[in-house]
C-alpha positions as CSV (number, residue, x, y, z in Angstrom):
1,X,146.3,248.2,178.5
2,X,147.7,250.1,181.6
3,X,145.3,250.5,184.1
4,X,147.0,251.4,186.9
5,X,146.9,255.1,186.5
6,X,143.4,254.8,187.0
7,X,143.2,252.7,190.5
8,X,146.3,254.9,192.0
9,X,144.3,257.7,193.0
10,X,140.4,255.8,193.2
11,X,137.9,257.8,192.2
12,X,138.6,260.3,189.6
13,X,136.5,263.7,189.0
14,X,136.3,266.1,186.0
15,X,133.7,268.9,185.6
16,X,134.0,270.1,182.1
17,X,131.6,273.2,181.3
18,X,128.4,272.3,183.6
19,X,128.7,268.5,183.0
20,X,130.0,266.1,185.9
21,X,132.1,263.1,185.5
22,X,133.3,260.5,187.4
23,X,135.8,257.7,186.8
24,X,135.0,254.8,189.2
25,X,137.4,251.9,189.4
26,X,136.2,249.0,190.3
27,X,138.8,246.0,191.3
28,X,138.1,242.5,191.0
29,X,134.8,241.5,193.3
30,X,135.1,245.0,194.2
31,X,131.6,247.0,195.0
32,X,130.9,250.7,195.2
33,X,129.0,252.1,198.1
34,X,124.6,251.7,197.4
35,X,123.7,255.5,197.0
36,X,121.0,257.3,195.1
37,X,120.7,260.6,192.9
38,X,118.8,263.3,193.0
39,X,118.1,263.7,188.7
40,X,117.8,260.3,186.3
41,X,121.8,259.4,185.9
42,X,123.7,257.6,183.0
43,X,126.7,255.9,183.6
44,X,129.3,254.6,180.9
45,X,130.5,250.7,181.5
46,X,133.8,251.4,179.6
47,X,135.6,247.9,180.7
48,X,134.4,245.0,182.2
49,X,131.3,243.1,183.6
50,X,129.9,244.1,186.6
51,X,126.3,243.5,188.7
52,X,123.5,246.2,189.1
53,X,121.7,245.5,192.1
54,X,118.9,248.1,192.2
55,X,116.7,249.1,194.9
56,X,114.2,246.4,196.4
57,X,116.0,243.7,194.2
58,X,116.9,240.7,195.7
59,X,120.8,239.5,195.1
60,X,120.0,236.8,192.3
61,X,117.9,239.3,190.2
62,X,120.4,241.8,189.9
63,X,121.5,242.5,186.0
64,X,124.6,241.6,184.6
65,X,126.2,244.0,182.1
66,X,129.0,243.9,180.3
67,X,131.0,247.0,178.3
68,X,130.9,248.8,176.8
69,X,127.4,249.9,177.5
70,X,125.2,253.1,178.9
71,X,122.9,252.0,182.3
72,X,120.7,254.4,182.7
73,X,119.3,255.0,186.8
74,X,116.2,257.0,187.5
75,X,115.9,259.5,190.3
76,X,115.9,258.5,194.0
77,X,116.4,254.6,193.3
78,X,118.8,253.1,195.0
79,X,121.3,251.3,193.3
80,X,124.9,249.4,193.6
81,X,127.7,248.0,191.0
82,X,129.7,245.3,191.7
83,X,132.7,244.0,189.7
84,X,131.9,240.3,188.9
85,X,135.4,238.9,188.3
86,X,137.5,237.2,190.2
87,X,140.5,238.3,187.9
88,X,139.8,241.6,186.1
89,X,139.3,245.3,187.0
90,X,135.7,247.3,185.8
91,X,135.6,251.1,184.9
92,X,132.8,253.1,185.5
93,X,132.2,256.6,184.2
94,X,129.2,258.6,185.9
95,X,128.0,261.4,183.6
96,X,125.3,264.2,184.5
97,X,124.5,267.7,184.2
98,X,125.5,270.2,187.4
99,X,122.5,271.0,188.8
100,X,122.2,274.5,190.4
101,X,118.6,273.7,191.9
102,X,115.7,271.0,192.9
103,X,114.2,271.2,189.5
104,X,115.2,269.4,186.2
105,X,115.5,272.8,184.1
106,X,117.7,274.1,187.1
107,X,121.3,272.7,185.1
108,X,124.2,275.1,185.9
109,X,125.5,278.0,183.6
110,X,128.1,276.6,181.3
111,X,131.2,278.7,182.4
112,X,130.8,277.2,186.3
113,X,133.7,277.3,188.2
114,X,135.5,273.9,189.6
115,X,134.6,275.5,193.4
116,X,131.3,276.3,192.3
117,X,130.6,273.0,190.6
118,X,132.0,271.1,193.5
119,X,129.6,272.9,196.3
120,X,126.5,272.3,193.7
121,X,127.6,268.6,193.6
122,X,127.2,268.4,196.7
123,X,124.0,269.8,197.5
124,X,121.7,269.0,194.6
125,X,123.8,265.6,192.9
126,X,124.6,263.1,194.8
127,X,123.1,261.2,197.7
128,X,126.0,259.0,198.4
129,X,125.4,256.5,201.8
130,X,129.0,255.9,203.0
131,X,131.1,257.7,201.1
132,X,133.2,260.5,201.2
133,X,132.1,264.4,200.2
134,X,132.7,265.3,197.2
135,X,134.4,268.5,198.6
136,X,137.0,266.2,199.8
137,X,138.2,265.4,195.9
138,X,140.8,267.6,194.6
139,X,139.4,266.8,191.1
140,X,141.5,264.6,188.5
141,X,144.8,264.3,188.9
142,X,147.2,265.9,186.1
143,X,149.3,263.7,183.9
């Protein structure tokens, strides 16, 4: 399998209707940033094993998971992935609803535009410690 396409550009984003993804490449002993979200959040462990480290959990209780498999996060919980090989790369996807307000029935019309969707990521989604705004990404890059 080529995976290259997917850690040329990093982080990959799609909005399709009112529903956020995010393609997260991990490399070998690679880990992504700790951050938090706002709403519960499921994320899709498409390839590889990799090390969920969850708020006020000590290093050698973190859970091992390997794909393909669905981890589900609650809201405001901290929470990190690391890629646990020394050899292989891990792909996360990060999957949620756009939320166009503080409450859980406050999900985003369907028909949202990208712009649109992009400035409600970043106000309601995401809490991200040490990592770039999401207005930053261009979005998913066209093949």
């Amino acid at each position: 399998m080529d995976l290259d396409k997917y850690f040329r550009y990093g982080n990959l984003v799609e909005f399709v209707d009112n529903v956020f993804v995010k393609l997260v490449p991990l490399m070998p002993e690679q880990s992504q940033p700790t951050h938090a979200h706002h709403f519960d959040h499921i994320t899709l462990l498409a390839i590889g094993t990799v090390k969920l480290r969850r708020e006020d959990q000590k290093e050698e209780d973190a859970e091992v998971i390997k794909a393909p498999n669905l981890i589900v996060t609650k809201a405001g919980k901290m929470h990190q992935f690391t890629n646990v090989s020394t050899t292989d790369p891990a792909i996360l996807c990060c999957i949620h609803a756009i939320r166009n307000g503080d409450g859980v029935e406050d999900v985003a019309e369907q028909d949202i535009s990208r712009e649109e969707a992009i400035k409600l990521i970043n106000t309601y989604t995401m809490d991200i410690k040490n990592s770039p705004n999401l207005s930053l990404i261009s979005g998913a890059v066209d093949e």
